[in-house]
N, C-alpha and C positions, 0 to 999 in steps of 0.2 A: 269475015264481016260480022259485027257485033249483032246479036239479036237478042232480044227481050221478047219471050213469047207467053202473053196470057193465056189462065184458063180458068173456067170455076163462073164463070158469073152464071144468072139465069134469074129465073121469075119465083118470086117466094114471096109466102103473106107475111103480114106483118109479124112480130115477136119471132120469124124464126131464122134461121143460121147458114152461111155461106162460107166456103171456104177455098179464098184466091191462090191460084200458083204463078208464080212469075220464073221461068226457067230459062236460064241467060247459055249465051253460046259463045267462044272464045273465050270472053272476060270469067273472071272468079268471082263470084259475088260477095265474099270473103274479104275481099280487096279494092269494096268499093263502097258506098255510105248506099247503102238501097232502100228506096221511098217507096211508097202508094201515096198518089194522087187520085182526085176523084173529080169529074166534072156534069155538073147536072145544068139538063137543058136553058140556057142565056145567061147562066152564072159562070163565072170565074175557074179555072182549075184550081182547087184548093189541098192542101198537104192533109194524107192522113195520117201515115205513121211513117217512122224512118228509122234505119236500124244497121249501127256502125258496128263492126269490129263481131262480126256473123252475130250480134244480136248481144254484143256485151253491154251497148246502148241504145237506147229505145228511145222516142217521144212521141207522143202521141197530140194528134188536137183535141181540143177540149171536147167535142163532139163524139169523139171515136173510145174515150178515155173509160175503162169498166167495160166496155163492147167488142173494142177489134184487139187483136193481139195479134204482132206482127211478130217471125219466128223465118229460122235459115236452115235449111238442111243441107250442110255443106257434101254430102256423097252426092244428092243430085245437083248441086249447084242453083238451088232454087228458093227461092222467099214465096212464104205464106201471108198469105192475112187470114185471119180465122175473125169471122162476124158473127156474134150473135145478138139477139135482142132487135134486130133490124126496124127500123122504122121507113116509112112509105118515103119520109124525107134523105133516106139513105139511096135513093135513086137516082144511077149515074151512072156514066163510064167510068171506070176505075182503069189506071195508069198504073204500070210500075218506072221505075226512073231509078238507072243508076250514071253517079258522079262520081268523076274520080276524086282520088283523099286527095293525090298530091299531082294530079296533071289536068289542068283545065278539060276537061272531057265532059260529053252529058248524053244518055241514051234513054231512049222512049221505047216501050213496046207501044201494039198496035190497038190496046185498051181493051174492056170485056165489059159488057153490061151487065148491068143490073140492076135489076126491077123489083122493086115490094110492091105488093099488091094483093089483097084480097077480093 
């Protein structure tokens, strides 16, 4: 069975730095386009960064862009985001999400908060 297991979030003031793991089971993460989404309270799940071919391509949203940097460490099989500069507006569940390149597939973990706040 496919899992997506977050870790990394928690409570941080503003300007400072978090950094998510998303550590997948069965699948390769290698072999699949893997995302961060983020969804904060009555708003939308929204894309943060996504990262094909273990991170030979990147894109990020305009919000995230100078901030997060999304990265794969193919020995554990895991995708980062690395946050810094965080703003109080960066609060939210954060998702990871991978889809497959060439087989209709789509996997969620179970999401990790995270709070700015001073």
């Amino acid at each position: 069975q496919v899992q997506l297991v977050e870790s990394g979030g928690g409570l941080v003031q503003p300007g400072g730095s978090l950094r998510l793991s998303c550590t997948a089971s069965v699948l390769t993460v290698t072999s699949y386009r893997m995302s961060w989404f983020r969804q904060a309270p009555g708003k939308e799940r929204a894309l943060v960064a996504v990262s094909t071919n273990a991170g030979g391509t990147t894109r990020y949203a305009e919000f995230a862009k100078g901030r997060f940097t999304i990265s794969t460490d193919k020995a554990k099989n895991t995708v980062y985001l690395q946050m810094n500069s965080l703003k109080p507006e960066d609060t939210a569940v954060y998702y990871c999400n991978a889809q497959g390149l060439n087989i209709p597939v789509d996997y969620w973990g179970q999401g990790t908060q995270v709070t700015i706040s001073s």
